[in-house]
N, CA, C and O atoms as CSV, one atom per row, in Angstrom:
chain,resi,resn,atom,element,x,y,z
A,1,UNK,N,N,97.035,86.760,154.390
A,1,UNK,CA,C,98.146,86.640,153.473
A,1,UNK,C,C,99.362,86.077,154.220
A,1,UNK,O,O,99.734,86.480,155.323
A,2,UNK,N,N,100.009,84.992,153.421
A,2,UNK,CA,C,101.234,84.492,154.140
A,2,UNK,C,C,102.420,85.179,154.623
A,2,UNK,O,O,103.056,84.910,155.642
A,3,UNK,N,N,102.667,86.181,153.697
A,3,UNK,CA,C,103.825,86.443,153.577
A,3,UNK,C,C,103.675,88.729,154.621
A,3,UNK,O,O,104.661,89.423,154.869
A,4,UNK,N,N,102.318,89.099,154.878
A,4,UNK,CA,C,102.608,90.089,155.568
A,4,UNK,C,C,103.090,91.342,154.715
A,4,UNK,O,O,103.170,91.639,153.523
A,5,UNK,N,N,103.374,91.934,155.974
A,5,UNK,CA,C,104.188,93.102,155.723
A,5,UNK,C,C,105.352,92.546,155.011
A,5,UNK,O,O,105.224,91.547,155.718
A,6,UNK,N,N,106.103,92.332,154.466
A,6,UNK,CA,C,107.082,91.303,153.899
A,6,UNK,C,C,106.962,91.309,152.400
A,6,UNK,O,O,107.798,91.235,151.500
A,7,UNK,N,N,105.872,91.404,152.418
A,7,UNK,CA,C,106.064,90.877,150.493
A,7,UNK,C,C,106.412,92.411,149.868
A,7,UNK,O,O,107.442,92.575,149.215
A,8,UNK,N,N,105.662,93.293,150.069
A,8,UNK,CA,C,105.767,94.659,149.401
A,8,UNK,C,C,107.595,95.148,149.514
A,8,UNK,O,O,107.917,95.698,148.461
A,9,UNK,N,N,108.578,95.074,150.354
A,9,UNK,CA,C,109.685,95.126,149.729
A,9,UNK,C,C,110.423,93.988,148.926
A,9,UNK,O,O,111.526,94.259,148.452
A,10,UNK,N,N,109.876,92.705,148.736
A,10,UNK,CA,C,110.279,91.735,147.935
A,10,UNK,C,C,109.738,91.922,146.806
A,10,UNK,O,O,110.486,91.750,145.843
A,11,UNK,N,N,108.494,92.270,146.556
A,11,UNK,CA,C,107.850,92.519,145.310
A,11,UNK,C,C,108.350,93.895,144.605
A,11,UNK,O,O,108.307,94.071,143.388
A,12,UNK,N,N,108.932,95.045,145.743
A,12,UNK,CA,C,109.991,96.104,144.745
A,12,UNK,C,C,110.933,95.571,144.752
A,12,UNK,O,O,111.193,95.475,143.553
A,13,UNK,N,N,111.859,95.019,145.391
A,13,UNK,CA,C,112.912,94.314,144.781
A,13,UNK,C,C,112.697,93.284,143.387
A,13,UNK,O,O,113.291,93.629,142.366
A,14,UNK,N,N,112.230,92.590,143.367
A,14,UNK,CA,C,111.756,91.596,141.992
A,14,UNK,C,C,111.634,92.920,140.811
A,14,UNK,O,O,112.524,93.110,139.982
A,15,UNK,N,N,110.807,93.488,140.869
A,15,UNK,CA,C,110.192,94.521,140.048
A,15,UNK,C,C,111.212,95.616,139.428
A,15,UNK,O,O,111.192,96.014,138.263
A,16,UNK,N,N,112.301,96.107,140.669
A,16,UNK,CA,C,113.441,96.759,140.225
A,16,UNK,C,C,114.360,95.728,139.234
A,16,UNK,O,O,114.854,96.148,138.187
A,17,UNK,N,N,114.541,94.210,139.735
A,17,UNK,CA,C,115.414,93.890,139.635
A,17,UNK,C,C,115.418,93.285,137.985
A,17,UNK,O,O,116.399,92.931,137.332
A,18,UNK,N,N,113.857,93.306,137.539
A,18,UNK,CA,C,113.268,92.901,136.395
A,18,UNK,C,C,113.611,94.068,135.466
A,18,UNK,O,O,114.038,94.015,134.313
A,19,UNK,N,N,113.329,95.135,136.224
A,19,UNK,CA,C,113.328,96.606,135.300
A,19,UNK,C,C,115.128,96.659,134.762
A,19,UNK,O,O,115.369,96.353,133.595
A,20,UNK,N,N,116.199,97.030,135.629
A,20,UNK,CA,C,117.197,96.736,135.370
A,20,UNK,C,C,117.433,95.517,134.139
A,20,UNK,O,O,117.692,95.985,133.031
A,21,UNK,N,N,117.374,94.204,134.224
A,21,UNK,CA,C,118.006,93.562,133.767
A,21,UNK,C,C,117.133,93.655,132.343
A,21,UNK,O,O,117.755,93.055,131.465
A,22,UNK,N,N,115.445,94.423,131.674
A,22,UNK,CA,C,114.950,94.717,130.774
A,22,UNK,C,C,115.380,95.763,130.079
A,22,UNK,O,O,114.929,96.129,128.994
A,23,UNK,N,N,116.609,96.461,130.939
A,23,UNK,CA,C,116.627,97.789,129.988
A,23,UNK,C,C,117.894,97.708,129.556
A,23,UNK,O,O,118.352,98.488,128.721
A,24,UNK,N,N,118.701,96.547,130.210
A,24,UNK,CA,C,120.353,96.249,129.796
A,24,UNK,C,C,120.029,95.396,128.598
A,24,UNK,O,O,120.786,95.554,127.640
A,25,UNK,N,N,119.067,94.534,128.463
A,25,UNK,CA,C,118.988,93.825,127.142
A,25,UNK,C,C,118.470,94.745,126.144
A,25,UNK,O,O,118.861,94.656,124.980
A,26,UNK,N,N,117.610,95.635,126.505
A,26,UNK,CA,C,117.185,96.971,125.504
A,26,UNK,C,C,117.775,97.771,124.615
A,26,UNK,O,O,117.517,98.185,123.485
A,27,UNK,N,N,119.048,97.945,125.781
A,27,UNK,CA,C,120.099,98.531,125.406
A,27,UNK,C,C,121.009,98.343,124.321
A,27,UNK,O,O,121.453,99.170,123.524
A,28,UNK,N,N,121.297,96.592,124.470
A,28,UNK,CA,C,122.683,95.486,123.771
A,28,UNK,C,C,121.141,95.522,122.400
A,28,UNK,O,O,121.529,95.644,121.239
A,29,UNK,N,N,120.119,95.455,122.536
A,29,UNK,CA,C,119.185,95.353,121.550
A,29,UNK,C,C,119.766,97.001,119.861
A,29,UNK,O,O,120.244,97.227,118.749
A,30,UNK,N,N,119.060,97.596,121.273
A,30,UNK,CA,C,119.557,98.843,120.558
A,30,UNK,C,C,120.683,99.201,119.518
A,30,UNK,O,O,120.610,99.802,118.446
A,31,UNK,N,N,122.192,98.403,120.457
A,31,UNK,CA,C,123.382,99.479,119.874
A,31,UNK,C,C,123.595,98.279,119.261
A,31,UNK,O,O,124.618,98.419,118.590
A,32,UNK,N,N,123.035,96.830,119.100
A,32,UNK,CA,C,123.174,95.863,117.507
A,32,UNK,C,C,122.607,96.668,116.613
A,32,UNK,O,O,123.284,97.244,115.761
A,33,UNK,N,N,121.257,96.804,116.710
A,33,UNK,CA,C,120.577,97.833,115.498
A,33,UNK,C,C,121.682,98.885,115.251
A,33,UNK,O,O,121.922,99.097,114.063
A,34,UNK,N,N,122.300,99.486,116.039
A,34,UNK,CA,C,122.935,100.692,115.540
A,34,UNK,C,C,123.870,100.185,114.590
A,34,UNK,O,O,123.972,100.552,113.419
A,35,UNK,N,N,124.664,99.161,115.278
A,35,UNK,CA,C,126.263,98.894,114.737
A,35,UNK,C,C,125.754,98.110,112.911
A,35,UNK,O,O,126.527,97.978,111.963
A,36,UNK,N,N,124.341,97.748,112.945
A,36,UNK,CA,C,124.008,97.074,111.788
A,36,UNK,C,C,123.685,98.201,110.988
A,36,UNK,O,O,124.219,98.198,109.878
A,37,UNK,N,N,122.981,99.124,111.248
A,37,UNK,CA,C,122.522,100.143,110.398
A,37,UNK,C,C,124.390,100.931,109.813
A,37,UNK,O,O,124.633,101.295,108.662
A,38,UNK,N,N,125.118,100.973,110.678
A,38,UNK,CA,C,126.171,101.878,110.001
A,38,UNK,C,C,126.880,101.060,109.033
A,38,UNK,O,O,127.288,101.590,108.000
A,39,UNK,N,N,127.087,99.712,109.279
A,39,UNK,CA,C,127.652,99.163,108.193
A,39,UNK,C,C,126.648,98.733,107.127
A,39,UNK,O,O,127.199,98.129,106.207
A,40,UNK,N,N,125.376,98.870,106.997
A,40,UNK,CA,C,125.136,98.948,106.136
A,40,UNK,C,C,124.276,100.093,105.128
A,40,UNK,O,O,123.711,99.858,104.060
A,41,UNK,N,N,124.347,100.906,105.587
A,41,UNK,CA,C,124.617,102.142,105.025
A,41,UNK,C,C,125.704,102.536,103.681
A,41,UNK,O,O,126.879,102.176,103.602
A,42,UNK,N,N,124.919,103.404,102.635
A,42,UNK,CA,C,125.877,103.702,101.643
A,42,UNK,C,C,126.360,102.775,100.653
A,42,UNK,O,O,127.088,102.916,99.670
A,43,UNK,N,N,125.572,101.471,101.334
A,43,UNK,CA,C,125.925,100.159,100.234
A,43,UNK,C,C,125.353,99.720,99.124
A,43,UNK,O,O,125.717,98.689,98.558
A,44,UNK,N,N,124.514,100.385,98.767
A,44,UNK,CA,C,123.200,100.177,97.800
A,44,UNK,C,C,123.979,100.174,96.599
A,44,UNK,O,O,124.584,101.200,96.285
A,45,UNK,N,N,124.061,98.754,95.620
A,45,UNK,CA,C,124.410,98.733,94.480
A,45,UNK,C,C,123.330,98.982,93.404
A,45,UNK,O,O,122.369,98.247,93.177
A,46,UNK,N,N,123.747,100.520,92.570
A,46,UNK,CA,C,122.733,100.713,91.921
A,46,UNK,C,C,122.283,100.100,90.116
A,46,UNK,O,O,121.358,100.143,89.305
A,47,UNK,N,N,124.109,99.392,90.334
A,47,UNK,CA,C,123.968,99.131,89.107
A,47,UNK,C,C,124.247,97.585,88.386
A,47,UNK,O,O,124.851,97.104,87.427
A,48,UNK,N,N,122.982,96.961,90.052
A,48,UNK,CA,C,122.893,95.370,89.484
A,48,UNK,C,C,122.376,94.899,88.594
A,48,UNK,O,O,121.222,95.315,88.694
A,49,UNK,N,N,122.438,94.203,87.631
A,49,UNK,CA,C,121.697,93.765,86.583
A,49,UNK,C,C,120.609,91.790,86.976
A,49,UNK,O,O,120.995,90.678,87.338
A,50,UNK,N,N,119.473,92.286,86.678
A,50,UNK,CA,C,118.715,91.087,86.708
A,50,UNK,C,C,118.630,90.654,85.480
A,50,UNK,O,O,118.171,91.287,84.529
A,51,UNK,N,N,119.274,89.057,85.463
A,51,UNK,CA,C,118.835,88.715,84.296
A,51,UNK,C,C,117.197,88.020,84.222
A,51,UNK,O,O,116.418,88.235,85.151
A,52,UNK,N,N,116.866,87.342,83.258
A,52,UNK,CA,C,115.431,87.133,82.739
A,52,UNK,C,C,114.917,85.972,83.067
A,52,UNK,O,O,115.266,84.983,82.423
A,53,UNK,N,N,113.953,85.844,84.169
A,53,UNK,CA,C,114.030,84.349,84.567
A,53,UNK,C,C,113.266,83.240,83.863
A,53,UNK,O,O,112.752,82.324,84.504
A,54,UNK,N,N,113.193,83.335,82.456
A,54,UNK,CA,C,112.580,82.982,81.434
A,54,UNK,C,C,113.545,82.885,80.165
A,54,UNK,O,O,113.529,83.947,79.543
A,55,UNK,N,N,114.344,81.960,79.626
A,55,UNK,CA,C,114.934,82.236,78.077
A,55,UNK,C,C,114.452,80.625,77.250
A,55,UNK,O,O,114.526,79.421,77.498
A,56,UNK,N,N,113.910,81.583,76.087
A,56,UNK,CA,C,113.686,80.616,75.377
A,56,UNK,C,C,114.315,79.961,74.586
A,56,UNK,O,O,114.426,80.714,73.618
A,57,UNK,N,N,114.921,78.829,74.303
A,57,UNK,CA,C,115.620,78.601,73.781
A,57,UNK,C,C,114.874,77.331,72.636
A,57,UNK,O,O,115.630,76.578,72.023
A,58,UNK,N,N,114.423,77.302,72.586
A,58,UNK,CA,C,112.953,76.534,71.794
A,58,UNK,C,C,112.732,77.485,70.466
A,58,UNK,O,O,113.041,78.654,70.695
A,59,UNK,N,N,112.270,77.239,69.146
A,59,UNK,CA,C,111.719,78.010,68.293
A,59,UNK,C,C,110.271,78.170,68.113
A,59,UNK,O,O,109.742,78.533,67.062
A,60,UNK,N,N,109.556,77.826,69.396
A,60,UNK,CA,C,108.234,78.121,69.682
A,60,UNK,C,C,108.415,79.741,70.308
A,60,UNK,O,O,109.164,80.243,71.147
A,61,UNK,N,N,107.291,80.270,69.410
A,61,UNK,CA,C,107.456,81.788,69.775
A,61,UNK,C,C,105.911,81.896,70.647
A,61,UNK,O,O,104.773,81.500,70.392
A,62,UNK,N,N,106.609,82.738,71.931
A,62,UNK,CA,C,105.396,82.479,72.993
A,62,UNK,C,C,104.803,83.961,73.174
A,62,UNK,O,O,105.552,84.935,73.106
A,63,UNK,N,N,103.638,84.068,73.371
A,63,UNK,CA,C,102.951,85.657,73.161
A,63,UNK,C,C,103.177,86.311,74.442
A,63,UNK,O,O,103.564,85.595,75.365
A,64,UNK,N,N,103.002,87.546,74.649
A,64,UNK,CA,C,103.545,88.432,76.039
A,64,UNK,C,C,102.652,87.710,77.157
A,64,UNK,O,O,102.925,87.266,78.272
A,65,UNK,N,N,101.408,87.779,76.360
A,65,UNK,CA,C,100.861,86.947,77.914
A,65,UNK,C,C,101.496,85.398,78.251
A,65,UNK,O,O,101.877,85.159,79.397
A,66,UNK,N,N,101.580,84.450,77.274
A,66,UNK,CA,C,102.640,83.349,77.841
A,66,UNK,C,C,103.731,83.198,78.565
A,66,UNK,O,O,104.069,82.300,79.336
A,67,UNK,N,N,104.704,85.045,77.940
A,67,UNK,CA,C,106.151,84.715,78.815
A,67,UNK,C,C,105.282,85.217,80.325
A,67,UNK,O,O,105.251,84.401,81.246
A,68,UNK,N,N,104.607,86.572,80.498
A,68,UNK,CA,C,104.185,87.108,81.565
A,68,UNK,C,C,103.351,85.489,82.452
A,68,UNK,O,O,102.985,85.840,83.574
A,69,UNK,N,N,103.153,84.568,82.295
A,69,UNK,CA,C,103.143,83.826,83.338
A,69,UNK,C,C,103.939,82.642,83.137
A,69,UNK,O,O,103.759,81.760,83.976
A,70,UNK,N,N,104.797,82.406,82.205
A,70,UNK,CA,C,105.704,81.688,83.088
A,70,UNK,C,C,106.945,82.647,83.713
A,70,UNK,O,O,108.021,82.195,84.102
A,71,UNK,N,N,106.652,83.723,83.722
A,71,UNK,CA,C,107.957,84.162,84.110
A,71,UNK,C,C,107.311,84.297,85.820
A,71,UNK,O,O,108.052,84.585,86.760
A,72,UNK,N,N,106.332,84.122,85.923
A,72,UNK,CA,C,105.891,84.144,87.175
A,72,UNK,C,C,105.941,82.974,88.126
A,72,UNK,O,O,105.386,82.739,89.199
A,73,UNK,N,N,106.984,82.182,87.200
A,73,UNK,CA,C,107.409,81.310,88.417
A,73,UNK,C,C,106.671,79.217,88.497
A,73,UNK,O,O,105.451,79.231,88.335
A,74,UNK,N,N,106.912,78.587,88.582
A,74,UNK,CA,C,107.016,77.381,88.933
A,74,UNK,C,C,105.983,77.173,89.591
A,74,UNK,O,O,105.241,76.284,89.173
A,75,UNK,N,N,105.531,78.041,91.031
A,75,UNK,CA,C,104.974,77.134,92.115
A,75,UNK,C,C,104.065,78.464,91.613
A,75,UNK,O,O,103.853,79.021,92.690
A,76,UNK,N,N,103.407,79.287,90.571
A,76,UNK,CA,C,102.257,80.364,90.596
A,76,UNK,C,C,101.007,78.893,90.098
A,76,UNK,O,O,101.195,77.801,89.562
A,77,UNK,N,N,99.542,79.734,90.705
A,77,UNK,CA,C,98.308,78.794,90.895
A,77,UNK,C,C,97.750,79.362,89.833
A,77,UNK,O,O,97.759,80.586,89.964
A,78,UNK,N,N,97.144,78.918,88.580
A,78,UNK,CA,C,96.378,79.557,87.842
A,78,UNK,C,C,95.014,80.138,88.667
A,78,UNK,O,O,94.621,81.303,88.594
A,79,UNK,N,N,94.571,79.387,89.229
A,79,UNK,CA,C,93.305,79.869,89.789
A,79,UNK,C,C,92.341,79.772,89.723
A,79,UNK,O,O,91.465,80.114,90.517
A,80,UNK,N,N,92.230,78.937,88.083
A,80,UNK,CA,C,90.879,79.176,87.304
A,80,UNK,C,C,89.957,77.987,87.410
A,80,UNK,O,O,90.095,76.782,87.198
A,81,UNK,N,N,89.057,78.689,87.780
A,81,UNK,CA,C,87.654,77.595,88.373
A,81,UNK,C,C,86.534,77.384,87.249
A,81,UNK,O,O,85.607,78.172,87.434
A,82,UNK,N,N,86.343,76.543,86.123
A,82,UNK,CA,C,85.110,76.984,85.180
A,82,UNK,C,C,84.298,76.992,86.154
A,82,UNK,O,O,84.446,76.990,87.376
A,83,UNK,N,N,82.757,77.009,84.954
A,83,UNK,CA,C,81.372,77.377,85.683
A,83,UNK,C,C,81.174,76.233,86.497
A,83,UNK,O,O,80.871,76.482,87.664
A,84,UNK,N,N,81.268,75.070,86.180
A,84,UNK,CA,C,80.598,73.589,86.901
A,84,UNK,C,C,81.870,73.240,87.505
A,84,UNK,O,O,81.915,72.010,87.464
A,85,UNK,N,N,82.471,73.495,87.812
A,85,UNK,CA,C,83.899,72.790,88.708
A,85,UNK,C,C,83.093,72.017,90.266
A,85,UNK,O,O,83.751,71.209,90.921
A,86,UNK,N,N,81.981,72.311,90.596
A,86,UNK,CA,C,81.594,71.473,92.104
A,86,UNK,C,C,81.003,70.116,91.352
A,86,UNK,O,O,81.217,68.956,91.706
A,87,UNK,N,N,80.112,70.606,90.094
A,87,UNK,CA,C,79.619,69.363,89.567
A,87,UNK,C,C,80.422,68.106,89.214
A,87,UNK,O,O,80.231,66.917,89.472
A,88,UNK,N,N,81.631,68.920,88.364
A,88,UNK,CA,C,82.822,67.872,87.862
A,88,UNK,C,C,82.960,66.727,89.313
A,88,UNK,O,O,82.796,65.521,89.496
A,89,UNK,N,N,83.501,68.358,90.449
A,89,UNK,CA,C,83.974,67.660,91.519
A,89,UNK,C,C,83.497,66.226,92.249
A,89,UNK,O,O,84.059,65.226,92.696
A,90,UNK,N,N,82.343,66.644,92.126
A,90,UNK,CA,C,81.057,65.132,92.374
A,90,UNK,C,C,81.401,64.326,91.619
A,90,UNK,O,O,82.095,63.438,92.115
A,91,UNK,N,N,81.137,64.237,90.273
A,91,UNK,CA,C,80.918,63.050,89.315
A,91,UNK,C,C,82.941,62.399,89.467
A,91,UNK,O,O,83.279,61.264,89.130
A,92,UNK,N,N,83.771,63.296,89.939
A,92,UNK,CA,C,85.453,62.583,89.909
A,92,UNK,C,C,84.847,61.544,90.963
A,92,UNK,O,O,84.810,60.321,90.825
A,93,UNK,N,N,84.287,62.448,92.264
A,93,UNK,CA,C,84.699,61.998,93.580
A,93,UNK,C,C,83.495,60.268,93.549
A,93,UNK,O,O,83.607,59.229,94.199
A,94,UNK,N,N,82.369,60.730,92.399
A,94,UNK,CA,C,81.645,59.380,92.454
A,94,UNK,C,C,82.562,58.174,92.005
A,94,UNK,O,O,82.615,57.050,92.505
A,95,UNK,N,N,83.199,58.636,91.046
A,95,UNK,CA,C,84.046,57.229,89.709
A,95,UNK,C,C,84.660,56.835,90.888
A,95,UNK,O,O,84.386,55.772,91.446
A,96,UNK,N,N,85.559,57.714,91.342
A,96,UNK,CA,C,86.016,57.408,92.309
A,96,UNK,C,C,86.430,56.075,93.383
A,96,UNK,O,O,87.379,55.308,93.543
A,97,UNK,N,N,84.898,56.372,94.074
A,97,UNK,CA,C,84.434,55.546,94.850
A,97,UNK,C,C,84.082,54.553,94.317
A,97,UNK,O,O,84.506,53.500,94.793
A,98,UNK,N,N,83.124,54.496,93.061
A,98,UNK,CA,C,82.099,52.948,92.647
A,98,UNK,C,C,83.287,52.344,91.769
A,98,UNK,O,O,83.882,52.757,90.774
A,99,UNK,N,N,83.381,51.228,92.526
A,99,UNK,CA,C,83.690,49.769,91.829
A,99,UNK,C,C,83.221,49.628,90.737
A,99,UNK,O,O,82.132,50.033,90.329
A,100,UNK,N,N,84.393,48.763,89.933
A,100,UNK,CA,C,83.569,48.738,88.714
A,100,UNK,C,C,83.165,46.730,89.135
A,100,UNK,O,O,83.766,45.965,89.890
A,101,UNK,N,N,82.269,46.558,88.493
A,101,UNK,CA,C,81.494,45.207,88.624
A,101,UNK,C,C,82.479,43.986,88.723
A,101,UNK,O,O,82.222,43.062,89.494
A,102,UNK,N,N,83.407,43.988,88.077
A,102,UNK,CA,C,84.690,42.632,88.011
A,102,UNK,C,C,85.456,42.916,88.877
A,102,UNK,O,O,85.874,42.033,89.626
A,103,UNK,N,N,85.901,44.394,89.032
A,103,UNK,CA,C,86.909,44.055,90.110
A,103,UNK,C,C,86.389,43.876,91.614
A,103,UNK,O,O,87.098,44.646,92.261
A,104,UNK,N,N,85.931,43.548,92.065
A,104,UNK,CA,C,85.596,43.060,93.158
A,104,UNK,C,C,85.936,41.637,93.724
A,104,UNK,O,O,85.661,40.721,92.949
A,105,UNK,N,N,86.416,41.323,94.784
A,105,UNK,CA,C,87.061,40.274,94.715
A,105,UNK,C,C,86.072,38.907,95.660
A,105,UNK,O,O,86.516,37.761,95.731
């Protein structure tokens, strides 16, 4: 080994000097959490009102299950897969691909 008898008080020094400077950031860690928790404490407004993220203003009258998904938002996925959805998937992905006879140049 290069370094001998030599390394074992450099390696407690490093090791102290790591420990120290981990428990002062621990610390400033800590008493943010604290100073955040007291100011926000006791702040709970109980008497916010949500309005409806859905109004119709249309004279189409929409059934509970209609408002219950659009009120679910813009970017929600229906999900719904019929029975043959791989078959469809083929016959899109064939049209797709095949040329039709004229356009070819």
């Amino acid at each position: 080994m290069e370094w001998g008898k030599s390394w074992d008080p450099i390696r407690d020094s490093k090791h102290n000097t790591i420990n120290l400077e981990s428990e002062r950031k621990y610390r400033l860690l800590e008493n943010k959490i604290d100073r955040v928790k007291g100011t926000q404490e006791g702040k709970v407004d109980s008497n916010h009102k949500f309005y409806p993220r859905v109004i119709n203003q249309t004279d189409i009258i929409f059934t509970n299950e209609e408002l219950m998904l659009l009120n679910k938002g813009l970017k929600h996925n229906l999900g719904h897969k019929h029975k043959r959805w791989i078959r469809d998937l083929g016959l899109e992905a064939e049209c797709a691909i095949v040329l039709p006879t004229g356009a070819r140049g």
